[in-house]
N, C-alpha and C positions, 0 to 999 in steps of 0.2 A: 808560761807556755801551756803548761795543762790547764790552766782554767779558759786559753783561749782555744784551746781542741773542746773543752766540755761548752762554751757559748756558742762555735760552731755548729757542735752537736743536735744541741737544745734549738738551735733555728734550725737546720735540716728538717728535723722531725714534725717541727709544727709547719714550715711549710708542705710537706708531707701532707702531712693532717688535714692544711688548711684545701690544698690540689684535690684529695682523695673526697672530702666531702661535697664538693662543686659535681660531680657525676653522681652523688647517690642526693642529692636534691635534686637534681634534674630526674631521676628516675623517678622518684618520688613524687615530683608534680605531673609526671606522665601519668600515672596511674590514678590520680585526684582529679585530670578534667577528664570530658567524656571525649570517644576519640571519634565523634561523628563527622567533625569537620561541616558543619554548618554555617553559612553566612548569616546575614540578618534579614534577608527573606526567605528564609527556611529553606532552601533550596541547594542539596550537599552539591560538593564540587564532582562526584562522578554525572548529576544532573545538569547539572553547566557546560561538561565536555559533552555531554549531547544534546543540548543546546546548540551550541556553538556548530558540530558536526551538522546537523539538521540544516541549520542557517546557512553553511559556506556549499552543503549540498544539494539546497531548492535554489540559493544563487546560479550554483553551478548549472542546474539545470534550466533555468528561466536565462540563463547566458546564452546554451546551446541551441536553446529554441528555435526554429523558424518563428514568423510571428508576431514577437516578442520582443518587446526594447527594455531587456534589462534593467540598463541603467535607469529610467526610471521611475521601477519598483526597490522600495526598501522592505526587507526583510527582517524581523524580527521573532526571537523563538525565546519562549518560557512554556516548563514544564511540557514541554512538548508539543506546544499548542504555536501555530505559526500564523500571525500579522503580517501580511501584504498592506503595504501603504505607497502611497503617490499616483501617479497619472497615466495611464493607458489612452491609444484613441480609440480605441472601439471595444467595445461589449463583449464581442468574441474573445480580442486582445484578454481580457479580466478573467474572462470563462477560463480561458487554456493556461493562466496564470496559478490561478485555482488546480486546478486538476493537475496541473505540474506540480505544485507545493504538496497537492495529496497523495501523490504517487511517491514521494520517498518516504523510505522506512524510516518507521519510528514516530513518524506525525500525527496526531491524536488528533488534530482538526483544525483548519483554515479558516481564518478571519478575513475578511477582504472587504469589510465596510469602509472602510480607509483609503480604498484602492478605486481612484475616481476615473470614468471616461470624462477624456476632455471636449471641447470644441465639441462640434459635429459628428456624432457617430454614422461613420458612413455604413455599417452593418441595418441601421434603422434610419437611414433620413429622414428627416419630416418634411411635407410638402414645399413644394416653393410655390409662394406665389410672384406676381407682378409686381404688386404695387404692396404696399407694409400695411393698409387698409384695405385689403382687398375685401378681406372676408366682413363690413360691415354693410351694412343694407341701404340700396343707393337711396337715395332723395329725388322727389319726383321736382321737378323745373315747377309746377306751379304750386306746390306747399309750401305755405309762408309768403304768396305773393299775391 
């Protein structure tokens, strides 16, 4: 009976032991990496939450617009810098797209070579003609005959 109180013993204590060092290596590898919290494009996570804030906020406001057909434009934000991409009809349409994206706080600057007018900009029409040849120079009845 006593030697089986002293093996109980002897296992209590190293499991002890074994429980008690699992927290002091954990603490121990906390203070061995650095605690920047960096992904793999350098860019720490409180920079990503404003990212992300930036993008759901020029969404937000490119939604609320007159104008504007959100849907779309795609939004993208790094480092603080925001890309507008996809299709608007008109040139105006892109202009107030722009100046919406640069008006929230926090935006270092608008990309919007991405951000294409499609079809027909009815802000700048181009002429119409009659005819698809119109504009070439007529031919007189008797040249070449």
């Amino acid at each position: 009976m006593r030697n089986h109180m002293l093996r109980n013993s002897v296992f209590a204590a190293a499991l002890v032991g074994a429980f008690a060092a699992v927290p002091l290596n954990q603490a121990l590898a906390q203070y061995a990496t650095p605690q920047t919290q960096e992904s793999t494009d350098n860019q720490t996570v409180p920079d990503k939450a404003a990212d992300a804030w930036i993008t759901a906020k020029v969404k937000s406001e490119l939604a609320t617009a007159k104008n504007v057909k959100a849907s779309d434009i795609d939004v993208d934000t790094s480092d603080s810098m925001v890309t507008l991409s996809g299709m608007v009809s008109t040139s105006s349409e892109k202009t107030r797209a722009v100046n919406l994206a640069k008006a929230v706080k926090g935006v270092k600057s608008v990309d919007a070579s991405n951000l294409r007018v499609s079809g027909m900009d009815t802000d700048h029409p181009m002429p119409k003609t009659d005819h698809p040849m119109s504009d070439m120079p007529a031919r007189s009845a008797s040249a070449g005959h």
